[in-house]
Each structure stands twice: as structure tokens, then as C-alpha cells.
C-alpha positions in Angstrom: 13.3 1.8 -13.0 14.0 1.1 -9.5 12.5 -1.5 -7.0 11.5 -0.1 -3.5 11.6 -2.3 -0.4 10.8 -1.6 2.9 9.5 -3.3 6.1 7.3 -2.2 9.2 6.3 -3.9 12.2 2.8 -3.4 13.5 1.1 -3.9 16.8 -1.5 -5.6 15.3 -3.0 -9.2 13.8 -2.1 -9.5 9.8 -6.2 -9.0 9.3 -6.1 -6.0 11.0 -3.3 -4.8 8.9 -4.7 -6.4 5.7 -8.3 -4.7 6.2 -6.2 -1.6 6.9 -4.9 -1.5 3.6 -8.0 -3.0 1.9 -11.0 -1.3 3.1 -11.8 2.0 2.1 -12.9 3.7 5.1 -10.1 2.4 7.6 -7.5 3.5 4.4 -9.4 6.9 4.5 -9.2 6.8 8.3 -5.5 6.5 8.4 -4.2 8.8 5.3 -6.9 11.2 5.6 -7.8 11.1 1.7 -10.3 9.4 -0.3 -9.9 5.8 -1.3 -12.1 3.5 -3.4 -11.2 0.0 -2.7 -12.7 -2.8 -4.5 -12.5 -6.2 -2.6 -11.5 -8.8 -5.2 -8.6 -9.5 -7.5 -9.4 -7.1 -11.0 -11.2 -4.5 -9.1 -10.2 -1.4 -9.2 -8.9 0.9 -6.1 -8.0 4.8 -5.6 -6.3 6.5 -3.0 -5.4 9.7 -1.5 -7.6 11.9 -3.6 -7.0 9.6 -6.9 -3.2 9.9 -6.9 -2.7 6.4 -6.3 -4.9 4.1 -8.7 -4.7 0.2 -9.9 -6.3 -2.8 -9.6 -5.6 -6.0 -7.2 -3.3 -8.9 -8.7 -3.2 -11.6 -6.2 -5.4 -11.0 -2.5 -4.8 -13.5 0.1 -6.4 -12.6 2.9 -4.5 -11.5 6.3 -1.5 -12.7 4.5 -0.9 -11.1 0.8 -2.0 -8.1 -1.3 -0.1 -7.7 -5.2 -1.4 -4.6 -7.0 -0.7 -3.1 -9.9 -0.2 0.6 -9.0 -0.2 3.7 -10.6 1.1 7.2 -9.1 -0.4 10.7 -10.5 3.2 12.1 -10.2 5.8 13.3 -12.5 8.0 10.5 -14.4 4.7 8.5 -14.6 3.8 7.4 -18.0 0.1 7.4 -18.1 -0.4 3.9 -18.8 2.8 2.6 -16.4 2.5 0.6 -13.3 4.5 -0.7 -11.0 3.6 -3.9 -9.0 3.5 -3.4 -5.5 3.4 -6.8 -3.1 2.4 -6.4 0.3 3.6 -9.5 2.4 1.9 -9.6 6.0 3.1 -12.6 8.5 2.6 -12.9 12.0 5.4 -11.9 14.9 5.1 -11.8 18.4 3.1 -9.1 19.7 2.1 -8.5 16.4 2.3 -8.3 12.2 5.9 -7.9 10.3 4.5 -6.0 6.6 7.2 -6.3 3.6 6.7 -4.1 1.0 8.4 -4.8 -2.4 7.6 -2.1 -5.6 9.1 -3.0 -8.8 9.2 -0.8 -11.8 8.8 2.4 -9.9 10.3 5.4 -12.4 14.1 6.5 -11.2 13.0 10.0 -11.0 10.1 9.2 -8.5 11.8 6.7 -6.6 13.0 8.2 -3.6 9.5 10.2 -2.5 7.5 7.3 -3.3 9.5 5.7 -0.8 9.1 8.2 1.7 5.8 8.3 1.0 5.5 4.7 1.6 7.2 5.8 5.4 5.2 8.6 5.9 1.9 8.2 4.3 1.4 4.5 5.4 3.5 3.3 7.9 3.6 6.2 10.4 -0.1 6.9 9.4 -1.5 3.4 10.1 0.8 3.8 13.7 -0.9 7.0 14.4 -4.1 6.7 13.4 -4.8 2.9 14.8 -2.1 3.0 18.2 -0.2 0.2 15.8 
């Protein structure tokens, strides 16, 4: 098992970043997939087309967002997740986000961190002018 961290820098407030992530239809908006986001700790939440599912942890609002987080993808024991902490605090002209993803399979590892790159960093830039 590896852990997976990464950290991107936003022109935006930590709320916009945190609704982002949180709400279904701005996650849809930016990755261009389905998502299903419930909005307190033990819901449930799906994204891009059901290959990422879980349920919330911990939700602080505009500050902290720990999921338990499941990938559809080879090396992926049905019933393993990872725990995925999004950390969001406030930097001038904007929102520093620090990802940390522990327990993510070795052989998985390094596209789920591209993904991470790709699929929601550059995304959320592209889709919001972050």
C-alpha cells in the first residue's frame, strides 16, 4: 500500500474549493462525469460514472473533507478503501488544497495520482478560471 500526497493552489476562497469537491453538479461541471454527493458525514458519494465511491468521514466546511474512497480499478479489493483527507486553508490570492491518500493499492498508485493531477486539479483550473 502506498500513501499519495499532493498539493494545488487555487485562485479561489476554500468554500469555493470545498463546494467544488462537495456538490454534485459543480463536481459534474468540472470532470465532466456523474457524481452523487451526499452532504453530511456517512453519506454516501459517486463520481466519474461510479468509478470513484465512499462515504464522508470527517466534513468541516471550507476547511476539511476525509472520505473513505473506493476506486473501480484493477488492484482494488471490492470491499478496500483508502482514506483520502482534503485539507483546504487560505493563501493570498487564494486556497492552498493538500491532499493526503493512504492505503491506495501499489499497483494503482501512480495513475491514481495522476488522476488526482489531471482529473481534479487541472479540471477544477479549467473548468472554474481557478
Amino acid at each position: 500500500m502506498r500513501t499519495i500526497r499532493q498539493t494545488a493552489t487555487f485562485k479561489a476562497t476554500p468554500q469555493d474549493v470545498y463546494d467544488a469537491l462537495m456538490d454534485s453538479a459543480k463536481h459534474a461541471a468540472f470532470s465532466g462525469s456523474a457524481a452523487a454527493i451526499g452532504p453530511g458525514v456517512g453519506d454516501a458519494f459517486s463520481a466519474h460514472d461510479g468509478y470513484i465511491t465512499g462515504a464522508h468521514l470527517a466534513l468541516i466546511p471550507g476547511k476539511k473533507i476525509v472520505q473513505a474512497w473506493h476506486a473501480d480499478d484493477d488492484g482494488w479489493a471490492g470491499g478496500h478503501h483508502s482514506t483520502v483527507t482534503f485539507e483546504l486553508a487560505p493563501v493570498k490570492g487564494g486556497t492552498r488544497l493538500t491532499l493526503t491518500q493512504t492505503d491506495v493499492p501499489e499497483e494503482s498508485a501512480d495513475s491514481i495520482a495522476s488522476g488526482w493531477r489531471t482529473f481534479y486539479w487541472d479540471a477544477m483550473r479549467a473548468a472554474f478560471g481557478w
